[in-house]
py3Dmol code that shows the C-alpha trace and the ligand (Angstrom):
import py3Dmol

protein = """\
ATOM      1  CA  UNK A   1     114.662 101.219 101.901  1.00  0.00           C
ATOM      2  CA  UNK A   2     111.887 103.387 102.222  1.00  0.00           C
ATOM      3  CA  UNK A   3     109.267 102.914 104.827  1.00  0.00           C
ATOM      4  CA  UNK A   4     106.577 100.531 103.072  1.00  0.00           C
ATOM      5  CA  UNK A   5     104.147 101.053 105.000  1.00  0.00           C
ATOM      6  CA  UNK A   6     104.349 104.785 105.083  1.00  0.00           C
ATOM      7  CA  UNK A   7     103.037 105.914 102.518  1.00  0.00           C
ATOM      8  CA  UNK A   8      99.045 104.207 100.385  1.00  0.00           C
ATOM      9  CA  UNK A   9      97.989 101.068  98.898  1.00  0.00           C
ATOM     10  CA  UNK A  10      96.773 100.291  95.913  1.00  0.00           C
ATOM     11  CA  UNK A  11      94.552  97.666  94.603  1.00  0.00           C
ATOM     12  CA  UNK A  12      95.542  96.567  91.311  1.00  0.00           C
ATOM     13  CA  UNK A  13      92.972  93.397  90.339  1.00  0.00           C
ATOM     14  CA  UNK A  14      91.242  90.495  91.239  1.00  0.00           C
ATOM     15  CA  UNK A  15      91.532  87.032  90.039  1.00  0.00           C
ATOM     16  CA  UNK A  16      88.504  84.893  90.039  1.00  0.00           C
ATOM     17  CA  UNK A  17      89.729  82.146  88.737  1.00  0.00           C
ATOM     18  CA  UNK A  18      93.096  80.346  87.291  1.00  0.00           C
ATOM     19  CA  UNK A  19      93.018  81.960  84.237  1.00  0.00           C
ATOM     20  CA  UNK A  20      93.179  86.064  85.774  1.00  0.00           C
ATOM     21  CA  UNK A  21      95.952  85.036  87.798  1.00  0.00           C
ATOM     22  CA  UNK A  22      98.825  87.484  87.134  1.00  0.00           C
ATOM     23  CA  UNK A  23     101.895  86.281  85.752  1.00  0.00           C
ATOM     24  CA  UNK A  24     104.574  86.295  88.387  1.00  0.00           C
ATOM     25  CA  UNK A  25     106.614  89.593  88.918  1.00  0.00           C
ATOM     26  CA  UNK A  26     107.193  91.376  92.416  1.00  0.00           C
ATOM     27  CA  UNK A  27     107.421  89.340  95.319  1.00  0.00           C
ATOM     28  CA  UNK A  28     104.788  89.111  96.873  1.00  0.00           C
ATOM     29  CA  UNK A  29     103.082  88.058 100.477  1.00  0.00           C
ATOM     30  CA  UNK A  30      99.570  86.430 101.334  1.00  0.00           C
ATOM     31  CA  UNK A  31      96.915  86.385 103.643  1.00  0.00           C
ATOM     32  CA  UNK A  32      94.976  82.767 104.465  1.00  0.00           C
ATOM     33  CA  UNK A  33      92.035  82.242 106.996  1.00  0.00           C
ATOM     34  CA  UNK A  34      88.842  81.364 107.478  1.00  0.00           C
ATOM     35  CA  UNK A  35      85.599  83.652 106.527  1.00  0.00           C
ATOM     36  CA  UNK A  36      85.147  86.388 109.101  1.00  0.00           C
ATOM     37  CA  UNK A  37      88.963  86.100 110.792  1.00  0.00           C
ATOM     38  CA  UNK A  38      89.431  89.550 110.538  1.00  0.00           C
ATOM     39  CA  UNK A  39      91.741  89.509 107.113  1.00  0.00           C
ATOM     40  CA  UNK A  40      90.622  92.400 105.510  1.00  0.00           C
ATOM     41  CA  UNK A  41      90.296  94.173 108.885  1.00  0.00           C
ATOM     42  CA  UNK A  42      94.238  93.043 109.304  1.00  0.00           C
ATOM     43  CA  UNK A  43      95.096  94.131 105.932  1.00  0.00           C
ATOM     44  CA  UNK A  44      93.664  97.310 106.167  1.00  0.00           C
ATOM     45  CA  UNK A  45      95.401  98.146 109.537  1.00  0.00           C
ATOM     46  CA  UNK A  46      98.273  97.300 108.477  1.00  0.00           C
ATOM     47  CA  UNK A  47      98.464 100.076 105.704  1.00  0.00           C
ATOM     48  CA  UNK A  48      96.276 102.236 107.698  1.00  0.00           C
ATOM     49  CA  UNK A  49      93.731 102.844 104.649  1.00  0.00           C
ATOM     50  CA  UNK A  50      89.978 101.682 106.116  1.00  0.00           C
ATOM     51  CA  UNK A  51      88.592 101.205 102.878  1.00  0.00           C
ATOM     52  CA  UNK A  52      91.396  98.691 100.676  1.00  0.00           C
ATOM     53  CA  UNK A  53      90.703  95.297 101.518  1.00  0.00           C
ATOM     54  CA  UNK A  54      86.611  94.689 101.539  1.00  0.00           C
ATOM     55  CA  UNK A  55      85.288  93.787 104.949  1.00  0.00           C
ATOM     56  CA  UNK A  56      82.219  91.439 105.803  1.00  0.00           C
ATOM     57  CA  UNK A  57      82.669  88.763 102.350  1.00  0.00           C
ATOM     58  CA  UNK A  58      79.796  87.460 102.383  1.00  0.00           C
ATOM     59  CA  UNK A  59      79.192  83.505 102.337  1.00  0.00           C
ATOM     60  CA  UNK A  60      78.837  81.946  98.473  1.00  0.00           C
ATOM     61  CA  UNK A  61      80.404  85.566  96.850  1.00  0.00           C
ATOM     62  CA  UNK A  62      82.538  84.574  94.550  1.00  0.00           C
ATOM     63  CA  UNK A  63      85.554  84.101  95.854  1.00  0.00           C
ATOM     64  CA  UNK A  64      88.997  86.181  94.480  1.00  0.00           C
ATOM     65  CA  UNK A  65      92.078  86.219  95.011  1.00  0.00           C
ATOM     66  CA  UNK A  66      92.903  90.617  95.545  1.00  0.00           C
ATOM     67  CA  UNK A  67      96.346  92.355  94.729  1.00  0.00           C
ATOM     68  CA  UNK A  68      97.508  95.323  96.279  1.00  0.00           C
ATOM     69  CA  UNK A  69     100.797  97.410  95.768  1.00  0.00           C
ATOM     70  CA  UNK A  70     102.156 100.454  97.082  1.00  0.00           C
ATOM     71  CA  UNK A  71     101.381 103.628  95.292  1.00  0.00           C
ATOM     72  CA  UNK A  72     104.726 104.669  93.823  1.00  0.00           C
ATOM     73  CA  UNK A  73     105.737 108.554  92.493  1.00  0.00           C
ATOM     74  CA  UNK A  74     106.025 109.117  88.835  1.00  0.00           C
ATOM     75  CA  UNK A  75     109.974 108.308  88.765  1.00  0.00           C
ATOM     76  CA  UNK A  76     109.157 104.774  90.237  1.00  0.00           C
ATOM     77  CA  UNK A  77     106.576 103.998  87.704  1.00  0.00           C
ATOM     78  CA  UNK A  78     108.492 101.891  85.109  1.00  0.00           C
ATOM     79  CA  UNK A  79     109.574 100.143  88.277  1.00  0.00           C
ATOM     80  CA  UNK A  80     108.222  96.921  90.025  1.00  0.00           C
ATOM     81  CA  UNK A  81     106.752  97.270  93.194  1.00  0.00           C
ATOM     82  CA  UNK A  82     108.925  96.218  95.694  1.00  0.00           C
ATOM     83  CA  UNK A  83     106.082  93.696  96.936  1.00  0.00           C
ATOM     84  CA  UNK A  84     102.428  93.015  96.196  1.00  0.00           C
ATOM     85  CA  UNK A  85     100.138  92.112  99.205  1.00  0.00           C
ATOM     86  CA  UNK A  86      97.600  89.143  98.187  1.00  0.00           C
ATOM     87  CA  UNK A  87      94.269  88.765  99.952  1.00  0.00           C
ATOM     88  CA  UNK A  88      93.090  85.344  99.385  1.00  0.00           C
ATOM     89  CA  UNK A  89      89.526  83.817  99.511  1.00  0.00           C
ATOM     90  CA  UNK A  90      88.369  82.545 103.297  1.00  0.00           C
ATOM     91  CA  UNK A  91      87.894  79.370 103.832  1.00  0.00           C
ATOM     92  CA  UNK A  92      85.578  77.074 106.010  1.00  0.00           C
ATOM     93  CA  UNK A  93      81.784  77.971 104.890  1.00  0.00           C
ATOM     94  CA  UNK A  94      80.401  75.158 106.497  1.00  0.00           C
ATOM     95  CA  UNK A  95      76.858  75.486 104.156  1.00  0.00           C
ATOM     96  CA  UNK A  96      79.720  76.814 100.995  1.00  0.00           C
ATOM     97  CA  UNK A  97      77.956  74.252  97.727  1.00  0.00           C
ATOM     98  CA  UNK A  98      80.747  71.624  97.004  1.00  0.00           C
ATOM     99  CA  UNK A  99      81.363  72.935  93.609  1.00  0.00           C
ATOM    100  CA  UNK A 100      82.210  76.425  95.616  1.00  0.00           C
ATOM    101  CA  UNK A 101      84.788  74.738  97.693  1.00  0.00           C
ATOM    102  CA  UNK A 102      86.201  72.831  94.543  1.00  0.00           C
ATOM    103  CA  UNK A 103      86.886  76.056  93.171  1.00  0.00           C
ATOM    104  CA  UNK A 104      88.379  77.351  95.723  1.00  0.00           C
ATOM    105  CA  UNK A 105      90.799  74.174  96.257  1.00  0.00           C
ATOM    106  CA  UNK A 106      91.826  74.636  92.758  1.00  0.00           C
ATOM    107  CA  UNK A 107      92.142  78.305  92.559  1.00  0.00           C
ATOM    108  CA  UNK A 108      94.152  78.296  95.712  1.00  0.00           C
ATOM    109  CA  UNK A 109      96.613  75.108  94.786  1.00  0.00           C
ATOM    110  CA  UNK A 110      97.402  76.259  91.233  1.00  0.00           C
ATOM    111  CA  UNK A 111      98.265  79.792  92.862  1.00  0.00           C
ATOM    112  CA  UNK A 112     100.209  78.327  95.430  1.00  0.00           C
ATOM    113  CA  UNK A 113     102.204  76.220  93.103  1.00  0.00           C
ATOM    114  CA  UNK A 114     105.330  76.800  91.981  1.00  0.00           C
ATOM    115  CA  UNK A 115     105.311  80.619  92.631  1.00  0.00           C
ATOM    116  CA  UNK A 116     109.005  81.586  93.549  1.00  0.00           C
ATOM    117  CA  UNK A 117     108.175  84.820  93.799  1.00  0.00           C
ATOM    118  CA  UNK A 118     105.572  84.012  96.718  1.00  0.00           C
ATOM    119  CA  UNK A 119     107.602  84.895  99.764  1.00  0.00           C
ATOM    120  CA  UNK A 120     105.549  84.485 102.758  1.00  0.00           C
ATOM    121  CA  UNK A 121     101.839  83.220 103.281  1.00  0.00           C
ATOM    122  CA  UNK A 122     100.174  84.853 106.552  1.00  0.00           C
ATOM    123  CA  UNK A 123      97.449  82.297 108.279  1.00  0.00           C
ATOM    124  CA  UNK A 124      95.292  84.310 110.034  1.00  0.00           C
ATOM    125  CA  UNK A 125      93.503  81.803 113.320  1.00  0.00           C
ATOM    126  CA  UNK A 126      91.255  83.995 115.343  1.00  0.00           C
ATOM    127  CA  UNK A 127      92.819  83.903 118.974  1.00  0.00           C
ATOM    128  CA  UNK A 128      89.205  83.354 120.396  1.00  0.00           C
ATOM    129  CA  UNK A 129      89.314  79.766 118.601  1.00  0.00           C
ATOM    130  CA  UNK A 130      92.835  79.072 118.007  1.00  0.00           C
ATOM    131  CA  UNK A 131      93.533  76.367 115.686  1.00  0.00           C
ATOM    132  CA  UNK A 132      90.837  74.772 113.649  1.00  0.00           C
ATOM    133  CA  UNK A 133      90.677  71.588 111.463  1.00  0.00           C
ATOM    134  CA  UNK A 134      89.987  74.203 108.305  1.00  0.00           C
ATOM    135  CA  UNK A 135      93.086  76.233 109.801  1.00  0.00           C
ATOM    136  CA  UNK A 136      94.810  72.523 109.388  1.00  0.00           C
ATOM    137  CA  UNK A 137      93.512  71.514 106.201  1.00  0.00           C
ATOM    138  CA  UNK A 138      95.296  75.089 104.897  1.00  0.00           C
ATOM    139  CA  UNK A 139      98.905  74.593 106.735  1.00  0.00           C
ATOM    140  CA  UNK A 140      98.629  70.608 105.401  1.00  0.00           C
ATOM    141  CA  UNK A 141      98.017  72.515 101.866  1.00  0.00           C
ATOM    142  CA  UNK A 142     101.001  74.936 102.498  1.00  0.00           C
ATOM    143  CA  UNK A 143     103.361  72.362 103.396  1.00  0.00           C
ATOM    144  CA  UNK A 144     102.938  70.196 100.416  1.00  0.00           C
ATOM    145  CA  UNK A 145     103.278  73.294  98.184  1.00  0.00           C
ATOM    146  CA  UNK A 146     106.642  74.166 100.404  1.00  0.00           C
ATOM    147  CA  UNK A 147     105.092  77.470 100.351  1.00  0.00           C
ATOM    148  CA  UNK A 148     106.855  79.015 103.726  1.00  0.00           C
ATOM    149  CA  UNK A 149     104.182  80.305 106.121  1.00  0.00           C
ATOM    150  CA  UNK A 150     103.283  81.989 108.969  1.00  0.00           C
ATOM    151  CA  UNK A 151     100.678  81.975 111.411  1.00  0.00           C
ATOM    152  CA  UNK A 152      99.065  85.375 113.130  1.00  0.00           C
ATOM    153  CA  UNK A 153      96.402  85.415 115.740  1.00  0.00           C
ATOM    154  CA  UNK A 154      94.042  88.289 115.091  1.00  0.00           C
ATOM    155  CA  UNK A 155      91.817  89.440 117.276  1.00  0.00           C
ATOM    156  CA  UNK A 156      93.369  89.604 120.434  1.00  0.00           C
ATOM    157  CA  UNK A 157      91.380  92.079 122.051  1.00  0.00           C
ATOM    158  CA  UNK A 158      88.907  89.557 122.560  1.00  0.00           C
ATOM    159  CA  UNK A 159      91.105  87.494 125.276  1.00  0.00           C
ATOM    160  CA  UNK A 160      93.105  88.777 128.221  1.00  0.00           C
ATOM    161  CA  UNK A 161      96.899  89.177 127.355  1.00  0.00           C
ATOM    162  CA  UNK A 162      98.150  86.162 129.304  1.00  0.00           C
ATOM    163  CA  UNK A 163      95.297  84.063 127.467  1.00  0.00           C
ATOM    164  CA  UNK A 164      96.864  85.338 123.987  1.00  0.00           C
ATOM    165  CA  UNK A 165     100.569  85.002 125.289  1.00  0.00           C
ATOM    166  CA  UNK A 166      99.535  81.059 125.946  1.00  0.00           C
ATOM    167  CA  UNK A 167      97.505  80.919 122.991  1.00  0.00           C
ATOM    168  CA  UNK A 168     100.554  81.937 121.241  1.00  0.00           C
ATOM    169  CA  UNK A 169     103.038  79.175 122.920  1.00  0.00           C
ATOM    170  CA  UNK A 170     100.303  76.727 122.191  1.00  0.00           C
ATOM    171  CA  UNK A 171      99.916  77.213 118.957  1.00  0.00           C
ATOM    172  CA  UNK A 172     103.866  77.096 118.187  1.00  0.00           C
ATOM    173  CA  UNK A 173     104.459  74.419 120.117  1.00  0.00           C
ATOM    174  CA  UNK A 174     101.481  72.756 117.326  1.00  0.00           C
ATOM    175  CA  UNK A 175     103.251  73.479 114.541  1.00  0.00           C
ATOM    176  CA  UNK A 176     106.534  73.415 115.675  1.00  0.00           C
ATOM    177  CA  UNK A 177     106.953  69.892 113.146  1.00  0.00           C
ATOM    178  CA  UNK A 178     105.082  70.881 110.019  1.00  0.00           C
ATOM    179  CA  UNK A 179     108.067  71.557 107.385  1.00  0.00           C
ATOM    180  CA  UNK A 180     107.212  74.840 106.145  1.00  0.00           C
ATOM    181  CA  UNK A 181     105.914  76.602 109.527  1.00  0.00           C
ATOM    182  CA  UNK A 182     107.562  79.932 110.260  1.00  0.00           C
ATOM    183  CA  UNK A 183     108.260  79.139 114.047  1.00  0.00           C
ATOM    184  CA  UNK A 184     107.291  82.117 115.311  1.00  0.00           C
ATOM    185  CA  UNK A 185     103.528  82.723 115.712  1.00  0.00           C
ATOM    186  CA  UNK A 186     101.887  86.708 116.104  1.00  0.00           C
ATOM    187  CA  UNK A 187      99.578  88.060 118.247  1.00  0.00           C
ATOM    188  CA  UNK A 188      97.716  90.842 116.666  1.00  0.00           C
ATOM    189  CA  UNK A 189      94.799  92.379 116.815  1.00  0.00           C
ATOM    190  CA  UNK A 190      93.901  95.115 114.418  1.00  0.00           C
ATOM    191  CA  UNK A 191      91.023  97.125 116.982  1.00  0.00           C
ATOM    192  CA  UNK A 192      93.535  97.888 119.358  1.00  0.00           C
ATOM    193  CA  UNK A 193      96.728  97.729 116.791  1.00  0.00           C
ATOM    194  CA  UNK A 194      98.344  95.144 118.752  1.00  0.00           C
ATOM    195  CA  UNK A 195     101.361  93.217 116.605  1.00  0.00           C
ATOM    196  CA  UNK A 196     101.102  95.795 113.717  1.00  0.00           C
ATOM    197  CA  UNK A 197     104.343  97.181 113.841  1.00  0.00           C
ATOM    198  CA  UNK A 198     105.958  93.758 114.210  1.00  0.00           C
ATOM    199  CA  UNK A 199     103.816  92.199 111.216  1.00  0.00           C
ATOM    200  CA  UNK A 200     105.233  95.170 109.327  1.00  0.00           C
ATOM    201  CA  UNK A 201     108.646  94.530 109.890  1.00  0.00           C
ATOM    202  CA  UNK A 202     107.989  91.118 109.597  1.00  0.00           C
ATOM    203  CA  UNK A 203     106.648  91.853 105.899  1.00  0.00           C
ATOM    204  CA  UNK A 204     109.639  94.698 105.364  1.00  0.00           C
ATOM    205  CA  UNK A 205     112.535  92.014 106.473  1.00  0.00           C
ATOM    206  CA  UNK A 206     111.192  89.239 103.943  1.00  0.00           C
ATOM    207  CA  UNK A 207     112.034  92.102 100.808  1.00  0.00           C
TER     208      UNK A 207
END
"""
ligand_1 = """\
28
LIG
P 87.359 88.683 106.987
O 86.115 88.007 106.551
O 88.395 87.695 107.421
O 87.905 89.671 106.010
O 87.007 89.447 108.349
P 86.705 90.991 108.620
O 87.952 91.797 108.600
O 85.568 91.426 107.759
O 86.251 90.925 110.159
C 85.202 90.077 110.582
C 84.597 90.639 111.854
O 85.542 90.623 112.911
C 84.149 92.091 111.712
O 82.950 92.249 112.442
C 85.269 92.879 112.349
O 84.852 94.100 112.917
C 85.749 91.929 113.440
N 87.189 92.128 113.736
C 88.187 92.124 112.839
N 89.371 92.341 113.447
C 89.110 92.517 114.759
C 89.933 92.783 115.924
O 91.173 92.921 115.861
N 89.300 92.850 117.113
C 87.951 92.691 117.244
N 87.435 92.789 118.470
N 87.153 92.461 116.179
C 87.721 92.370 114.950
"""
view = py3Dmol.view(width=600, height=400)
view.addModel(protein, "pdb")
view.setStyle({"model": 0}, {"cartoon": {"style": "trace"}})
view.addModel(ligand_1, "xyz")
view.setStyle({"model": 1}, {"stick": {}})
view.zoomTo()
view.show()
């Protein structure tokens, strides 16, 4: 297969609410995490493209859930993409209006349930602050769906390397029981393009 990551993104739409979802197609993979994890700072290293995923979401936006595809050459157009990248909504506003985080719940479940073409959801925990109850609250969510996913420290420049590398153990060793946890937990952090490669493999090996 062709290098995925070699060549641009795309962003195709955004779903605001239940009703824009698309209808399942490609498979695709997610990104979870709290407001201001560094998701679309991941995202965007990860294809190399600064501009793709929208930085800085600012607190009460509405929320949307973002597609992204590779671009494909004219031959492949009639084609599926070989995998969609979906940026969801952060979570954890602490000041977010109820009726915000009801929407969000509701968005989020009814996309998380039931898709078979979802292969992979990425939980993004910021290695300064490891796991937090909202981080939780998300893998409890995940598990009931029996969506399988995965959790990725980001930013982590911020600690010293054996800090991360016991963050990392730590936070394995935490989810090491819950039913739909990918065992292995990576250290990334997009600054200093630590874990890239290995998230893009990771991503490459699920197709
Ligand atoms: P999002 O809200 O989860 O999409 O988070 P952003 O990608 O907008 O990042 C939030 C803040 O964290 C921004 O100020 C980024 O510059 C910063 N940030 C993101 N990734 C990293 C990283 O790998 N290292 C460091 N030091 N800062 C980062």
């Amino acid at each position: 297969m062709t290098d995925l990551f070699a060549g641009s993104w795309r962003f195709v739409l955004s779903a605001p609410n239940v009703t824009s979802l698309p209808a399942e197609g490609p498979l695709e993979v997610a990104f979870a995490g709290r407001s201001n994890v560094g998701k679309s700072s991941l995202i965007n290293a990860l294809v190399g493209q600064s501009g793709l995923a929208r930085t800085s979401n600012t607190p009460g936006r509405t929320q949307s859930l973002n597609f992204f595809v590779p671009d494909q050459n004219q031959a492949d157009e009639e084609t599926l993409p070989p995998i969609v990248l979906v940026d969801l909504p952060g979570y954890g506003f602490a000041k977010a209006p109820k009726n915000a985080i009801e929407a969000w719940t509701r968005l989020i479940r009814r996309y998380l349930s039931g898709r078979a073409t979802l292969k992979r959801v990425f939980v993004l925990v910021d290695a300064r602050h490891g796991l937090k109850a909202g981080d939780l609250d998300m893998l409890t969510m995940l598990d009931r769906a029996a969506v399988s996913y995965q959790v990725v420290l980001t930013k982590g420049d911020k600690i010293k390397p054996p800090a991360l590398t016991r963050l990392t153990g730590e936070t394995e060793a935490a989810i090491a029981k819950r039913p739909a946890a990918y065992p292995q937990v990576l250290a990334t952090s997009s600054n200093k393009a630590i874990g890239l490669d290995e998230l893009r493999r990771t991503i490459s090996d699920l197709i």
